[in-house]
C-alpha positions as CSV (number, residue, x, y, z in Angstrom):
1,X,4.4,-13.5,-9.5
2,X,1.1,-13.3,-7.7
3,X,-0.1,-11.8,-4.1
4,X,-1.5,-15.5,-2.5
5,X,-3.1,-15.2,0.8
6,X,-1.7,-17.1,3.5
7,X,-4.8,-19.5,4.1
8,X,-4.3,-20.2,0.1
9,X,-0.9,-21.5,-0.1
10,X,0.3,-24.4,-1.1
11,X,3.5,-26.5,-1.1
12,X,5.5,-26.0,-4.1
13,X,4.7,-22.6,-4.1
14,X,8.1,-20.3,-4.4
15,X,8.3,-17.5,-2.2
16,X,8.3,-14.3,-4.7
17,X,9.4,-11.6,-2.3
18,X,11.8,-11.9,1.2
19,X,9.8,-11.4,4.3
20,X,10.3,-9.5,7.0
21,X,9.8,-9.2,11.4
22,X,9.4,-6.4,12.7
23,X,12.8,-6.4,13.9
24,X,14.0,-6.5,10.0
25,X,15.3,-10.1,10.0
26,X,14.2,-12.7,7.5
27,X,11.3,-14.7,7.7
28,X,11.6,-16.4,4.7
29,X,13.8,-15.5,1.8
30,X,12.7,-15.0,-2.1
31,X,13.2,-18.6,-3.8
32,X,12.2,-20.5,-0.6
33,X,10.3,-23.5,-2.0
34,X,7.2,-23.6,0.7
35,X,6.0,-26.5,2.5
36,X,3.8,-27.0,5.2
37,X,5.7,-26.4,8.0
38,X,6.6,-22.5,6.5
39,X,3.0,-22.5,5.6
40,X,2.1,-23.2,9.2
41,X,4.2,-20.8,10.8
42,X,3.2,-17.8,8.6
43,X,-0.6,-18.9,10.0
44,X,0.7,-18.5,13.2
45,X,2.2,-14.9,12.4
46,X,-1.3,-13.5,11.1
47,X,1.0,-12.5,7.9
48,X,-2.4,-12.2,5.9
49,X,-0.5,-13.3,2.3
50,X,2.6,-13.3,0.4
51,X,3.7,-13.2,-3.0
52,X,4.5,-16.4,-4.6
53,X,5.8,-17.9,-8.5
54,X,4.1,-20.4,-10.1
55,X,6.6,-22.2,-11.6
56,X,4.9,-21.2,-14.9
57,X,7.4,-19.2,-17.9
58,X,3.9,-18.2,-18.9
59,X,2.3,-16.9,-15.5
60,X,5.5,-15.8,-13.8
61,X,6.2,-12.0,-15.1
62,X,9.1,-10.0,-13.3
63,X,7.4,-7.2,-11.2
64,X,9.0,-4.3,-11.0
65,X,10.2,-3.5,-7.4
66,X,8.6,-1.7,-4.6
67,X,8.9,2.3,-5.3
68,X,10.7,1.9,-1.9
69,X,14.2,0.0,-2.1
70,X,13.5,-3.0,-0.2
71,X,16.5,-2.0,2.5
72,X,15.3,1.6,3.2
73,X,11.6,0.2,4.0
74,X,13.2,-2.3,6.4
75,X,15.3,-0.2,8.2
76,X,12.5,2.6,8.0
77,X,10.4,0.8,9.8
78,X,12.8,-0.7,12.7
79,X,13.4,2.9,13.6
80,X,9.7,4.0,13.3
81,X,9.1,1.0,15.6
82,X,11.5,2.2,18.2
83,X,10.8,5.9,18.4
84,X,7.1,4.8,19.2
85,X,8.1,2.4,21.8
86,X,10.0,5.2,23.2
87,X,7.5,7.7,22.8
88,X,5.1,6.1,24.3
89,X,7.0,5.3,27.6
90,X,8.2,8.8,27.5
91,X,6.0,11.1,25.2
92,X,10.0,12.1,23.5
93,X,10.4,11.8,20.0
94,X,14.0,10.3,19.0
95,X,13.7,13.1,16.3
96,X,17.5,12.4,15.3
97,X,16.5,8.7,14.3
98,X,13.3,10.2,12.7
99,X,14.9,12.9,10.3
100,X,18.0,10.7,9.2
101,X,14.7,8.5,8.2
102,X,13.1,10.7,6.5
103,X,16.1,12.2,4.6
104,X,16.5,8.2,3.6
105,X,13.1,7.7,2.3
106,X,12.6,11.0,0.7
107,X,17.0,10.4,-1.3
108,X,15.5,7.4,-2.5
109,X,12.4,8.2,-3.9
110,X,14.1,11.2,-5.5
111,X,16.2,8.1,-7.3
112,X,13.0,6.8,-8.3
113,X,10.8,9.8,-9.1
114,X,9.9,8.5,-12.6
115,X,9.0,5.1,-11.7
116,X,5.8,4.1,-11.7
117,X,3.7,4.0,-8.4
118,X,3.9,0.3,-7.4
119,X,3.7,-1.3,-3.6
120,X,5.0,-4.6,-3.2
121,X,5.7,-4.7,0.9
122,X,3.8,-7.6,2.6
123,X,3.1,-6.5,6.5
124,X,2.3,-8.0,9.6
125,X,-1.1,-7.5,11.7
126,X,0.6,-6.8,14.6
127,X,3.2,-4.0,12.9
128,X,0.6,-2.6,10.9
129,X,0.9,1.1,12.5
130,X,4.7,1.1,11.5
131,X,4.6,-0.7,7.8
132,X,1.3,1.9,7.2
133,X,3.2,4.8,8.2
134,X,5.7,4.5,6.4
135,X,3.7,4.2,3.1
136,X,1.7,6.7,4.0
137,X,5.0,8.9,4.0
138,X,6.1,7.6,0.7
139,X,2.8,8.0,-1.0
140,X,2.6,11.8,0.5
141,X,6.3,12.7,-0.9
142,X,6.0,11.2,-4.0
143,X,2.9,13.7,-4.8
144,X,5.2,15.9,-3.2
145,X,7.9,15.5,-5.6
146,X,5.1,15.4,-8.7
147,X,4.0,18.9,-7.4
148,X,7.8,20.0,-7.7
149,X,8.1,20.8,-3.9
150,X,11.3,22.1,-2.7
151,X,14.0,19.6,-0.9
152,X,12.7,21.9,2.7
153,X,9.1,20.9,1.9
154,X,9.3,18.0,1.0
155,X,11.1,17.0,4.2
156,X,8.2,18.6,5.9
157,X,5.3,16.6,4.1
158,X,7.5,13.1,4.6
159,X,7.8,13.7,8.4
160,X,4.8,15.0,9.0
161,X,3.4,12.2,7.1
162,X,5.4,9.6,9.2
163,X,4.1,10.8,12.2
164,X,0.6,11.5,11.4
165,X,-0.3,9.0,13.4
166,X,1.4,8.6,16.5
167,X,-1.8,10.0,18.3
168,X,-3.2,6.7,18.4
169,X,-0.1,5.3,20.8
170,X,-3.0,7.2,23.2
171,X,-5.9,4.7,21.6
172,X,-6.2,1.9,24.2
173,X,-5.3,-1.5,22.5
174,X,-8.7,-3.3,22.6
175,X,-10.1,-0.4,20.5
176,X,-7.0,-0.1,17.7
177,X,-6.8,-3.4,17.5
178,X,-10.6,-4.7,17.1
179,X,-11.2,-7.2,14.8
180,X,-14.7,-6.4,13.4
181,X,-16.6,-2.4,13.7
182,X,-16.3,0.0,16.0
183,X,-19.0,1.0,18.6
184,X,-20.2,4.6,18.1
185,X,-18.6,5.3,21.0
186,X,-15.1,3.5,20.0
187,X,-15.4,5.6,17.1
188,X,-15.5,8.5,19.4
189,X,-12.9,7.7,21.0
190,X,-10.9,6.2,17.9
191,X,-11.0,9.9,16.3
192,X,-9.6,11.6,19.5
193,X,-6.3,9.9,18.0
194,X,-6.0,13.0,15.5
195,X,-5.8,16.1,18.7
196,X,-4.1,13.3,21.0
197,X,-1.5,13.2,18.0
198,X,-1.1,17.0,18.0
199,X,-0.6,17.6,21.7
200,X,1.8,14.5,21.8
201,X,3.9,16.2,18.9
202,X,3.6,20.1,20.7
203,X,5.4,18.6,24.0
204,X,8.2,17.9,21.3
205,X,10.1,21.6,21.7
206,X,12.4,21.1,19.2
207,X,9.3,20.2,16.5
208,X,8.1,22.4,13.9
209,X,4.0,23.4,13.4
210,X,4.1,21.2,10.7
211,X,4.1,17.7,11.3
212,X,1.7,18.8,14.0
213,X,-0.8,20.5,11.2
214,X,-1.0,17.1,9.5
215,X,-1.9,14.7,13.0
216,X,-4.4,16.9,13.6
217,X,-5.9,17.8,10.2
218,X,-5.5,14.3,8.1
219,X,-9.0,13.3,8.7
220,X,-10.6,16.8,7.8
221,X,-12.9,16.7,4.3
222,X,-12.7,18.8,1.4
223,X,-16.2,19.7,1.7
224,X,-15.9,20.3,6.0
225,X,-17.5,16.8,6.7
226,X,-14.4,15.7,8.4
227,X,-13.1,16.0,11.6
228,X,-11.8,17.0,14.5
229,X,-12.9,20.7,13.8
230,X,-14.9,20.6,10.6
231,X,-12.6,22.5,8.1
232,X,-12.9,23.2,4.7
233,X,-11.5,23.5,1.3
234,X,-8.6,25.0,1.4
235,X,-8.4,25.9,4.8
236,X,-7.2,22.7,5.3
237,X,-3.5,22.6,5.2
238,X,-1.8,22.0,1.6
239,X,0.3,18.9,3.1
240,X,-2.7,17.6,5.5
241,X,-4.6,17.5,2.7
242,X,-2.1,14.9,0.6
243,X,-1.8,13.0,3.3
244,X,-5.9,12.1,3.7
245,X,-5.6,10.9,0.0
246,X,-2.1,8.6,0.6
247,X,-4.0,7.4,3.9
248,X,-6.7,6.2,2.7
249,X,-5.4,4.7,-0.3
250,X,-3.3,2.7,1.8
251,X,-5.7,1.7,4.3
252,X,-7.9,0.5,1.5
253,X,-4.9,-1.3,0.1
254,X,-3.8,-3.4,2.6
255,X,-4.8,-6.6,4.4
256,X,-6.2,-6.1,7.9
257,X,-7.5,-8.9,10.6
258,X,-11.2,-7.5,10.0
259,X,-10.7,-6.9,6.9
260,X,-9.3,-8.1,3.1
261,X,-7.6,-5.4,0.8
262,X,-9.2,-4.4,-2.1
263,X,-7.3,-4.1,-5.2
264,X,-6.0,-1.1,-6.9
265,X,-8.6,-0.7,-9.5
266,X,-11.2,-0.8,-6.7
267,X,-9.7,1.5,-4.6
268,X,-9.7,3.8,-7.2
269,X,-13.1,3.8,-7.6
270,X,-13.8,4.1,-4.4
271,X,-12.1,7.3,-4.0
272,X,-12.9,9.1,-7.2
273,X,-16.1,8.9,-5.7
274,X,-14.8,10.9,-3.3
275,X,-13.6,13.3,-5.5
276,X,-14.7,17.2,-4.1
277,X,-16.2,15.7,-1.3
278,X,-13.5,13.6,0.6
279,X,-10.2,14.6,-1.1
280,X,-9.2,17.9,-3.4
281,X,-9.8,16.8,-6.7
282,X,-6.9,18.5,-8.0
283,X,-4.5,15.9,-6.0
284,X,-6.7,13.2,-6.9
285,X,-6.5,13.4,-10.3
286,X,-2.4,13.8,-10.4
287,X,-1.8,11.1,-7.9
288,X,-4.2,8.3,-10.1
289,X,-2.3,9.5,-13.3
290,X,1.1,7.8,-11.9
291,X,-1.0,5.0,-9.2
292,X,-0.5,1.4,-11.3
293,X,-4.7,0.7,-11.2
294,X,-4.0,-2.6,-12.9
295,X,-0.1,-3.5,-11.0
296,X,2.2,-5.3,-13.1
297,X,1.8,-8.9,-12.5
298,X,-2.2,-8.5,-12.0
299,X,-3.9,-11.2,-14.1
300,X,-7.1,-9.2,-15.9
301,X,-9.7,-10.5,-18.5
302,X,-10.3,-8.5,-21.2
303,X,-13.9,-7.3,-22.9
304,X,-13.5,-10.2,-26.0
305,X,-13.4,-12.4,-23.1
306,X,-9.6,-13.5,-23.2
307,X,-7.2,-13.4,-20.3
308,X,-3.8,-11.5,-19.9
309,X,-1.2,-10.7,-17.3
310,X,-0.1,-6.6,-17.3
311,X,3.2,-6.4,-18.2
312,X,4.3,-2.7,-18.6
313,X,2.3,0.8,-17.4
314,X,3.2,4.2,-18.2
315,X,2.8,6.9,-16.6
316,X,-0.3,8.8,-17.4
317,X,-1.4,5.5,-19.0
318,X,-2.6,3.6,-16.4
319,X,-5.6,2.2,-17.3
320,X,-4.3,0.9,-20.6
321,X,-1.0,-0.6,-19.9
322,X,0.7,-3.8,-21.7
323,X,-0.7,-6.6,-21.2
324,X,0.7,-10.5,-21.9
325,X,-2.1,-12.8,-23.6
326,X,-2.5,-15.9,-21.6
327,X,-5.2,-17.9,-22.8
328,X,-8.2,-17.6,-24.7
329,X,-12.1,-17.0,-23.9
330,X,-12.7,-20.3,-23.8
331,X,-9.9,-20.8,-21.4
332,X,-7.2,-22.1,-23.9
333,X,-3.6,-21.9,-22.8
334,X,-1.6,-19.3,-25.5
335,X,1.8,-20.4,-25.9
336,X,2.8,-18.0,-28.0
337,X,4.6,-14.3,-27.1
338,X,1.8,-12.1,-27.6
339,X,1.4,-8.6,-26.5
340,X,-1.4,-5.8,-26.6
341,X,-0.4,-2.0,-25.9
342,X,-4.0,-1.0,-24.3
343,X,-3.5,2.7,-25.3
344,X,-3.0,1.4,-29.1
345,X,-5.4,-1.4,-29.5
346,X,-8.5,1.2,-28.5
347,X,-11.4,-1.9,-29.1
348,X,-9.7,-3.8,-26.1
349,X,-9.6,-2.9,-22.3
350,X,-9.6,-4.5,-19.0
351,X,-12.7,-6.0,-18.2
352,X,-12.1,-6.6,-14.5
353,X,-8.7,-7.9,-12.5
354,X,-9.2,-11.5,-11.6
355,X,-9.4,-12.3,-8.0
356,X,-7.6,-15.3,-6.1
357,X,-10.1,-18.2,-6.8
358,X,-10.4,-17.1,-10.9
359,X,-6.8,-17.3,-10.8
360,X,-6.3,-20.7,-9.2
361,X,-9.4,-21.7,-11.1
362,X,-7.3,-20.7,-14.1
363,X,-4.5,-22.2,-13.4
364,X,-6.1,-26.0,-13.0
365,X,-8.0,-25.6,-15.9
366,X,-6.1,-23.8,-18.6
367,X,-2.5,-24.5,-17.5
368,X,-2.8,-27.8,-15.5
369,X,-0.7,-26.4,-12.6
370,X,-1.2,-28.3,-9.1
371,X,0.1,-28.3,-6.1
372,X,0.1,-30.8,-2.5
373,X,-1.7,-30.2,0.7
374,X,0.4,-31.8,2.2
């Protein structure tokens, strides 16, 4: 299957994944042919894309699914969506709803611990805060659980990490919801979300420190270029400090009205560059060992010029996973079953990941697939 963006689809296309509302009922359903009329109405949703099949033997390789089991993300984030309605009527936390939540997701990643890190979920604009949190969390336990933490702190790291942050229920609407950059002085007001997030969580009696440690501290730097007070190295807390690195990654993963994700790979580089300066290395470095750079399913070309679909990743091999030969460097269609392990075949790596147009462009001309506009 491939990730198409919305504006990109075409009937005939089959819906690869089910989709979701915010109030967990179906949109659409995994094997829905599309046609215009779905097409239209996921337009008029701002759902910024969804994963599709091609109809192709060839193109269409099982994806494994999301390190969250489908269920648990959908009912995780109905009942983060309803303790922040509530909380910001009433400034209480439906803590109750919250831990049995975070008990879920952190009993099913435990399931899953030696799985490959993988996101699937397609969000909506508008229930971005919710469908972010929630990864955040999972990202943040998962190098939890790869730094053996204990069941008590790893509860800790997952709720703090949901709730890091619920500050900007404070952030007026016009400013969290921009669509292009902030003002210097939206900024300004923007990072207030961080201390607003820690006061909002202290009125919560029945809270631990924690969860207020990480609101407040997730945008600190490693090197004390961050804020709200400037702290550094390790005087930054353990769990805070995770959760910067799941944060970001996420942000720079996912679709946004101002902005288009950027792939795996590129986030990756992106934050490596980072490395001792934005994020503690040491985290870094475990949490890219088990990140898929190059997802299964991502079509990549390779240096000799040919073109393959990743098939299979392992962990602490993820820049040389399995990868599916699809056509040649002259763009000839390969019929036949072949496979190159990355890590075995030294001469050969990933060239770069192919972006939505090289793939459609690919599709017309090496495998002759089209589809209506109409």
């Amino acid at each position: 299957m491939q990730k198409i963006s919305t504006c990109n689809l075409r009937p005939g296309m089959i819906v690869a994944l089910n989709i979701y509302n915010t109030n967990g009922n179906k949109l659409l359903t995994k094997g829905t042919i599309l046609n215009k009329t779905y097409i239209d109405r996921l337009n008029a949703l701002y759902i910024p894309g969804i994963y599709v099949s091609l109809g192709n033997p060839t193109l269409d390789i099982n994806t494994p699914e999301d390190i969250l089991k489908e269920s648990v993300r959908v009912e995780a984030t109905k009942t983060l969506y309803r303790a922040f309605q509530k909380c910001q009527l009433t400034e209480d936390l439906d803590t109750k709803s919250l831990t049995d939540t975070t008990n879920m997701i952190i009993d099913n990643l435990l399931q899953n611990s030696n799985n490959i890190i993988q996101m699937t979920e397609i969000r909506k604009f508008d229930t971005y805060t919710f469908s972010h949190s929630i990864s955040v969390c999972v990202l943040s336990t998962i190098i939890g659980i790869l730094k053996q933490y204990s069941k008590k702190r790893l509860y800790e790291i997952a709720f703090g990490a949901l709730l890091h942050d619920i500050g900007k229920l404070k952030i007026p609407l016009e400013i969290l919801n921009k669509n292009g950059r902030l003002t210097a002085e939206e900024m300004n007001v923007m990072k207030k979300h961080s201390e607003l997030g820690f006061f909002l969580l202290r009125k919560n009696k029945n809270l631990s420190v924690v969860p207020m440690h990480v609101a407040f501290q997730h945008h600190e730097k490693y090197d004390g270029s961050g804020y709200p007070r400037g702290l550094k190295g390790k005087a930054i807390h353990e769990y805070a400090r995770v959760v910067a690195i799941a944060d970001v990654y996420d942000a720079l993963t996912s679709d946004r009205p101002y902005k288009s994700s950027v792939p795996p790979y590129e986030a990756y580089k992106i934050m490596v560059k980072e490395s001792g300066n934005h994020f503690d290395p040491d985290i870094l470095e475990l949490f890219f060992e088990h990140v898929a750079i190059f997802p299964v399913g991502t079509t990549v070309k390779l240096n000799d010029g040919s073109f393959g679909i990743v098939t299979e990743i392992e962990i602490g091999k993820t820049f040389t996973p399995k990868v599916k030969l699809i056509a040649t460097n002259d763009k000839i269609a390969i019929n036949e079953n072949i496979s190159v392990d990355l890590s075995v075949e030294t001469s050969l790596y990933i060239e770069k990941s192919l972006d939505e147009n090289e793939i459609f462009d690919l599709m017309k001309t090496t495998f002759n697939i089209k589809f209506s506009d109409n």
